[in-house]
C-alpha positions as CSV (number, residue, x, y, z in Angstrom):
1,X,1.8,3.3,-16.6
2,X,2.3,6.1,-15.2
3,X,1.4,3.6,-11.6
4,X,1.1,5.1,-7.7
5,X,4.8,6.1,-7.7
6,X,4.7,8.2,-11.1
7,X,1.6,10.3,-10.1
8,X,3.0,10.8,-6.4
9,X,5.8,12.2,-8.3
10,X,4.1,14.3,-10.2
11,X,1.4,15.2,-7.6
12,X,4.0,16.1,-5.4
13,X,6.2,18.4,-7.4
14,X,2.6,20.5,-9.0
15,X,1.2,20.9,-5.1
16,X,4.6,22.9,-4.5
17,X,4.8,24.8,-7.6
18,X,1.0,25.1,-8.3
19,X,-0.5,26.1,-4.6
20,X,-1.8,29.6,-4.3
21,X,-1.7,30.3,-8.1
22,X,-4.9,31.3,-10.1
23,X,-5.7,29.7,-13.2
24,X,-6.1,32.6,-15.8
25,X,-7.1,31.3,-18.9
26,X,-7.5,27.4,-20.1
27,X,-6.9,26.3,-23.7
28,X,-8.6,22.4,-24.8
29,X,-7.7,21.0,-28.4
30,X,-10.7,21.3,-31.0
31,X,-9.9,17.3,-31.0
32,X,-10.4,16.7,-27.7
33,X,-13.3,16.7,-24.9
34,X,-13.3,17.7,-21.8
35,X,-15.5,16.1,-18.9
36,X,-18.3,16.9,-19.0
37,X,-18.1,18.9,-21.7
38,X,-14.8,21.4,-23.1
39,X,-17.4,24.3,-22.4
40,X,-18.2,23.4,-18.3
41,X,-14.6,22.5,-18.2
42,X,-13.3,25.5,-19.3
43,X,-16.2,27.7,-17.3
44,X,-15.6,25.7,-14.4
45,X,-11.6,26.2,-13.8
46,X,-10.9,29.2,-15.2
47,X,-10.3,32.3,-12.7
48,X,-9.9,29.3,-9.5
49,X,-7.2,29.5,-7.0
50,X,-5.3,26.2,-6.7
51,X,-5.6,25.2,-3.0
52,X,-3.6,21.7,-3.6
53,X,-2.5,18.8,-5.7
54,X,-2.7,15.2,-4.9
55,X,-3.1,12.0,-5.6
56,X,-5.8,9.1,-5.6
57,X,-5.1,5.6,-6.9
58,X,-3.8,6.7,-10.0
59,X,-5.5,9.7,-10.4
60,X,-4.3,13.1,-9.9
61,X,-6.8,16.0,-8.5
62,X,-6.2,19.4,-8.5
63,X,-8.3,20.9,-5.6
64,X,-9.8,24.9,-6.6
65,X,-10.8,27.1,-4.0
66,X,-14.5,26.5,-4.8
67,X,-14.4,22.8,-3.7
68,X,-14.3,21.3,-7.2
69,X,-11.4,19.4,-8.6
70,X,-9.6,19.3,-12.1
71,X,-8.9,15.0,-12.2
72,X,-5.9,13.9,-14.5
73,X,-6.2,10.5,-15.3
74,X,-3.0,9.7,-17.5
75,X,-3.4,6.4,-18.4
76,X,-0.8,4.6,-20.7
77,X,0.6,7.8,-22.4
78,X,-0.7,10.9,-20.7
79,X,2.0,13.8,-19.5
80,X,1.8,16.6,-17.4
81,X,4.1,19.3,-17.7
82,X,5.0,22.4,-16.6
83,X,6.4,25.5,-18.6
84,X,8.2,28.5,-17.6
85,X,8.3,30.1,-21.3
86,X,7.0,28.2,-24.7
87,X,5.8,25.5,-24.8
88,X,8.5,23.3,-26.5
89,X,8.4,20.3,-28.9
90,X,5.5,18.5,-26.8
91,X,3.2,16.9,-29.3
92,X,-0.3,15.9,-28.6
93,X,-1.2,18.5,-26.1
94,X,-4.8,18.4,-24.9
95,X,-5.2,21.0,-22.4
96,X,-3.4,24.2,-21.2
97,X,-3.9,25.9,-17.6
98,X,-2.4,29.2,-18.3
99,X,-1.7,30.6,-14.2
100,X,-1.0,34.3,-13.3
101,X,2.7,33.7,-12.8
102,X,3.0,32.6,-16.6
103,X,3.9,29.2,-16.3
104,X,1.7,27.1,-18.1
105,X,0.7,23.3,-16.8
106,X,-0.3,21.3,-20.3
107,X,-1.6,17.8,-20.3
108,X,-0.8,15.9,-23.3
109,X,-2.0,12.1,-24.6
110,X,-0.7,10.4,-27.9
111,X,-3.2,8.1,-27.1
112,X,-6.2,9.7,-26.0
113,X,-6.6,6.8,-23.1
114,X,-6.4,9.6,-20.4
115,X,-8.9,11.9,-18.9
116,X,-9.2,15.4,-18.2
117,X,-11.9,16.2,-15.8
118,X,-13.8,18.6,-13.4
119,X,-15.4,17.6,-10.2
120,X,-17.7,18.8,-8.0
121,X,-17.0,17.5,-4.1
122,X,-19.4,14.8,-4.3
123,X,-18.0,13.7,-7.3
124,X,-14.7,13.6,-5.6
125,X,-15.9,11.9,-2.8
126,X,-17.3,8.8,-5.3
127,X,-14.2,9.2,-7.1
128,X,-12.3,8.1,-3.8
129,X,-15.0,5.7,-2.8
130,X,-14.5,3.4,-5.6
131,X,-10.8,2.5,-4.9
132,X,-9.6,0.2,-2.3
133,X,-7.2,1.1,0.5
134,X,-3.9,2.8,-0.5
135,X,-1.0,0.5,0.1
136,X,1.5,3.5,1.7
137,X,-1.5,4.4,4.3
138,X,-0.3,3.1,8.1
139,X,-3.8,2.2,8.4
140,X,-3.9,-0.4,6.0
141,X,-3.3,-3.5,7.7
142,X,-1.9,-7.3,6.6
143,X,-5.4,-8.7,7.9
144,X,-7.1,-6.3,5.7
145,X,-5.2,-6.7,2.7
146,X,-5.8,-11.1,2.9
147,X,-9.6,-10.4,4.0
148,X,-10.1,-8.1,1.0
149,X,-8.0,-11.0,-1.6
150,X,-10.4,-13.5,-0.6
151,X,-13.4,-11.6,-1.8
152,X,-12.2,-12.4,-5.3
153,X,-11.7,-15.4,-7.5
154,X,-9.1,-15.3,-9.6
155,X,-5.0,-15.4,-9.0
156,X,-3.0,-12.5,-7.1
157,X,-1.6,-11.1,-9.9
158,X,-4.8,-9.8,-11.3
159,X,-5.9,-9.1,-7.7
160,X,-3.1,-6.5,-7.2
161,X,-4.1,-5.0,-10.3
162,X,-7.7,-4.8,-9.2
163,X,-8.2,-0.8,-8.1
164,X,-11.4,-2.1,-5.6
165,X,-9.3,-4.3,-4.0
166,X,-5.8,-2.0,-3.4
167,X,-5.2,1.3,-5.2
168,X,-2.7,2.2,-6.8
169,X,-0.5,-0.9,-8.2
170,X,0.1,-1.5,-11.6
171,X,2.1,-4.1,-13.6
172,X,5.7,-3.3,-13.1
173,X,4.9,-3.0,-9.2
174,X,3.1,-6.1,-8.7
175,X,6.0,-7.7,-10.5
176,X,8.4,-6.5,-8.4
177,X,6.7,-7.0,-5.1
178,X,5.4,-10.5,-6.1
179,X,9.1,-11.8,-6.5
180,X,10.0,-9.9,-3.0
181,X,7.5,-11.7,-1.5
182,X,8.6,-14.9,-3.0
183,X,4.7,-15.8,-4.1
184,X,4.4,-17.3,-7.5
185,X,1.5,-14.5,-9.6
186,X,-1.0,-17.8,-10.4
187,X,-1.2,-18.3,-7.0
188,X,-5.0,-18.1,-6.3
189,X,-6.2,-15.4,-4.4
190,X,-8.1,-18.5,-2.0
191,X,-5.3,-19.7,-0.6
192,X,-3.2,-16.7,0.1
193,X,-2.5,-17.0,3.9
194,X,-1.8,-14.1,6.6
195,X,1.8,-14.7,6.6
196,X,1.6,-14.2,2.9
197,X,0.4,-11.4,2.9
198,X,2.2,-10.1,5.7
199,X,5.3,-10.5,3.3
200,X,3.3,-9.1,0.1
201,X,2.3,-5.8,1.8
202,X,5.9,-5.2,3.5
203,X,7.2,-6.0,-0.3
204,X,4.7,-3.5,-2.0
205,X,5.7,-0.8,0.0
206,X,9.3,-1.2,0.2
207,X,9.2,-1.2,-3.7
208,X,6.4,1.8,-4.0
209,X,8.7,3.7,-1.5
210,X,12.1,3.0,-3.6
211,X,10.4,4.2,-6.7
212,X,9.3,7.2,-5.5
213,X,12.3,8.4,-3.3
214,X,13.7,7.6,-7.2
215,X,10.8,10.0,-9.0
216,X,9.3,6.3,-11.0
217,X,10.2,4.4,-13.8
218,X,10.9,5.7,-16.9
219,X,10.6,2.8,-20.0
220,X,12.1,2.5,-23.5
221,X,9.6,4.8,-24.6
222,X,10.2,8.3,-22.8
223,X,6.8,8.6,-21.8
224,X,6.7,9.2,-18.4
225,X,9.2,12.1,-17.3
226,X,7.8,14.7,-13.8
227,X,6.6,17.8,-14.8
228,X,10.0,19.5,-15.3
229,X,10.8,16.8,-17.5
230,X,13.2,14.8,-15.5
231,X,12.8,11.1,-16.4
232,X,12.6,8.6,-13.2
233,X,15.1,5.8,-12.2
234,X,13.4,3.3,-10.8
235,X,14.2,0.7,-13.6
236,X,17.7,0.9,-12.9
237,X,16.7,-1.1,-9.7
238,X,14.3,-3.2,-11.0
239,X,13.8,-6.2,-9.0
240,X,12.3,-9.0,-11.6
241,X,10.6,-6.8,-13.9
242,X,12.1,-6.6,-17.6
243,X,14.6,-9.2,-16.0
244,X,16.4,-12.8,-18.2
245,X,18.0,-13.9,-15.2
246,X,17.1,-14.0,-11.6
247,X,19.1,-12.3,-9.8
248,X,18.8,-14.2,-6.8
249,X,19.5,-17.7,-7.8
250,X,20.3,-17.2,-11.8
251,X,17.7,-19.0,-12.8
252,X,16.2,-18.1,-16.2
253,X,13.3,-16.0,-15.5
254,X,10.0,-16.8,-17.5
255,X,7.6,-14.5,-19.0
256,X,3.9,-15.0,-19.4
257,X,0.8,-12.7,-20.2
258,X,-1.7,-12.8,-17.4
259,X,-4.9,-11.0,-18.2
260,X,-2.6,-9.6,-21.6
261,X,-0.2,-8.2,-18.7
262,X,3.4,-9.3,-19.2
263,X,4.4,-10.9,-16.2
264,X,7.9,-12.0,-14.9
265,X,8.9,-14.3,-12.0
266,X,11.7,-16.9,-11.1
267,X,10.1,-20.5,-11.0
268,X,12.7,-21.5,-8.7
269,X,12.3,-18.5,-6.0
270,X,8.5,-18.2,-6.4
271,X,7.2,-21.5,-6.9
272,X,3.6,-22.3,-7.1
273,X,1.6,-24.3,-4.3
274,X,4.4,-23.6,-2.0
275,X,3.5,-20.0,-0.6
């Protein structure tokens, strides 16, 4: 968390409130380093138009009018958020991007798992080069999703979780999409067929595309709200994930770690060695 929905959200909603503003001053915590270092950071960003905001994998890039990017990576507890006024009760705040309209954009990390960053284009262009095709793209096809599976060896839980192999998926959406597709998560990668996959992709991105017309999934623990604060919905519609019963067949839904990943699915409605 926060997966490909959460920072779509969130890239979405800072491109139309952050394009065309300058970033006047920059604040980063005396606890916490910037990439490459608080100093270039800060020299780097400050005084830089914002041309855009988007996302990669799970990555959010701020592009500057210079070329270079500011990368958010927010791993398990990171927030952006954006102030009008104070900044309110927000604990842990790294980093503040103070812009010439006054608002402030501050990215904050209890745990100190995220990243704060500044690229230079080639940079950005390795960044991107390490993922693996992004599962909303039109261009990414069933054949390429099964052809890229079988380059690993391990089950196809852990190969939707692998960023080189699809970007973007986390642990509640492979959940979810798993169970759409009716494909049991041990199933090994070797003997996922086209037709499988051909279910798999159509069930990733009908669950990717519901979670971010609903702005994500917000947990039990409030982390993850958009920049305004707004928490998402998505696990009010959660398909499996979280899940006792399935909600298919009523069937008692198990729960296993894969790869220390909590993992639900129906044995009945995804059985294994019967893909």
């Amino acid at each position: 968390m926060p997966e490909l929905p959460e920072t779509q959200t969130i890239a979405a909603l800072l491109n139309k409130n952050l394009k065309g503003r300058k970033i006047v001053t920059v604040q980063v915590s005396k606890d916490y380093r910037a990439l490459p270092s608080t100093e270039i950071f800060i020299k780097a960003v400050t005084g830089k138009e914002i041309k855009s905001v988007r996302r990669v994998a799970k990555n959010i890039l701020i592009e500057l009018e210079n070329g270079n990017h500011i990368l958010f990576h927010l791993a398990m507890t990171g927030r952006l958020l954006l102030w009008n006024d104070k900044i309110g009760n927000e604990r842990w705040v790294k980093v503040i991007l103070h812009l010439d309209n006054g608002v402030k954009l501050t990215f904050s990390d209890m745990r100190v798992f995220g990243k704060a960053a500044v690229l230079s284009p080639k940079q950005t262009q390795e960044l991107e080069a390490r993922y693996g095709p992004e599962p909303l793209d039109k261009k990414t096809t069933h054949q390429q999703l099964v052809d890229r599976l079988k380059t690993k060896r391990t089950n196809i839980k852990n190969a939707l979780l692998d960023q080189e192999i699809i970007s973007g998926i986390g642990n509640i959406y492979a959940t979810d999409a798993l169970f759409l597709a009716k494909i049991n998560p041990f199933t090994k990668t070797s003997e996922i067929t086209l037709e499988n996959a051909n279910r798999l992709l159509d069930s990733i991105r009908s669950v990717l595309k519901e979670s971010i017309k609903l702005g994500g999934s917000t947990l039990n623990d409030k982390m993850y709200v958009d920049p305004f604060g707004k928490e998402g919905k998505y696990q009010e519609h959660f398909k499996i994930y979280s899940k006792e019963k399935c909600p298919v067949c009523g069937s008692k839904v198990s729960f296993i770690k894969i790869s220390g990943r909590g993992t639900y699915f129906c044995p009945s409605c995804q059985p294994l060695n019967k893909q």
